[in-house]
C-alpha distance (Angstrom), angle and dihedral (degrees) to the residues before:
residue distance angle dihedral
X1 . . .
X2 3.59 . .
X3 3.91 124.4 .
X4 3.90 133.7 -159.6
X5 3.99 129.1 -155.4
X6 4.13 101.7 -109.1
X7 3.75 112.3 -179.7
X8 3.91 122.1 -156.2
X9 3.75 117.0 -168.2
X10 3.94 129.0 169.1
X11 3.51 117.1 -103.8
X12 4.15 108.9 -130.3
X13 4.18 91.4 -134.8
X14 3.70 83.2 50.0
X15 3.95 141.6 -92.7
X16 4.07 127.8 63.6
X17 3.40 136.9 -70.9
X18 3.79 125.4 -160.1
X19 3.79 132.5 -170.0
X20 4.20 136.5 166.9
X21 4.06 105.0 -132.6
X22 3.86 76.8 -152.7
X23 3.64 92.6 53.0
X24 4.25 111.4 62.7
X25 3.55 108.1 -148.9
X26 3.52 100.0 5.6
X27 3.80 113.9 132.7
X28 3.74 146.0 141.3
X29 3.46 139.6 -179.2
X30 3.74 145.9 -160.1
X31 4.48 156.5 165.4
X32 3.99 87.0 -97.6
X33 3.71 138.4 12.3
X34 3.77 101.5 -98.8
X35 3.49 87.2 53.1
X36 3.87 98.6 56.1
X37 3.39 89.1 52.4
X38 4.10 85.0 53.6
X39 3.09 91.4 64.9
X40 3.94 104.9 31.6
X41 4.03 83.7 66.2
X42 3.55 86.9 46.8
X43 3.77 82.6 52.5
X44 3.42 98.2 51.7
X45 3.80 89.3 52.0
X46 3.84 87.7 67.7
X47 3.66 104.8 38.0
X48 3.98 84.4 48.1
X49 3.79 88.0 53.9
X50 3.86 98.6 51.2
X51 3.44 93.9 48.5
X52 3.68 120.4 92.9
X53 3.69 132.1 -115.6
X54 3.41 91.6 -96.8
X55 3.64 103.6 50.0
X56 3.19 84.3 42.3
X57 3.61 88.7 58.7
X58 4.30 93.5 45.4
X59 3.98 89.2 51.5
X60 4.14 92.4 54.4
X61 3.74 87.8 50.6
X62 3.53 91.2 48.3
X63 3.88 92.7 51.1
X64 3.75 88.7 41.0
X65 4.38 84.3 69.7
C-alpha cells in the first residue's frame, strides 16, 4: 500500500481546504472536514486522469518512497 502526505487546514471564512504537497495543483474544499476530503479524492481522480502515462508513472515512484 502506498501513502501520500494530504494536508487539511481550516479555512478562516469557514469550511476546509485540503491539498497533497506531492500533488501541484491538487485541491479540494468543503462545509466540514470529511467533506473536503470528499472531494479532494474526487480531485485526485481528475488531476490523475489528465496526467499522462508518464507522469503518471514519476508520481507512483514518488509515492512508492
Amino acid at each position: 500500500m502506498r501513502t501520500m502526505r494530504v494536508v487539511v487546514k481550516e479555512d478562516e471564512d469557514g469550511g476546509f481546504y485540503v491539498y497533497s504537497p506531492d500533488l501541484k495543483g491538487c485541491v479540494s474544499q468543503g462545509e466540514t472536514e470529511a467533506e473536503a476530503l470528499r472531494n479532494f479524492a474526487e480531485a485526485l481522480e481528475g488531476w490523475l486522469a489528465a496526467k499522462t502515462e508518464k507522469q503518471r508513472q514519476r508520481v507512483r515512484a514518488a509515492a512508492a518512497r
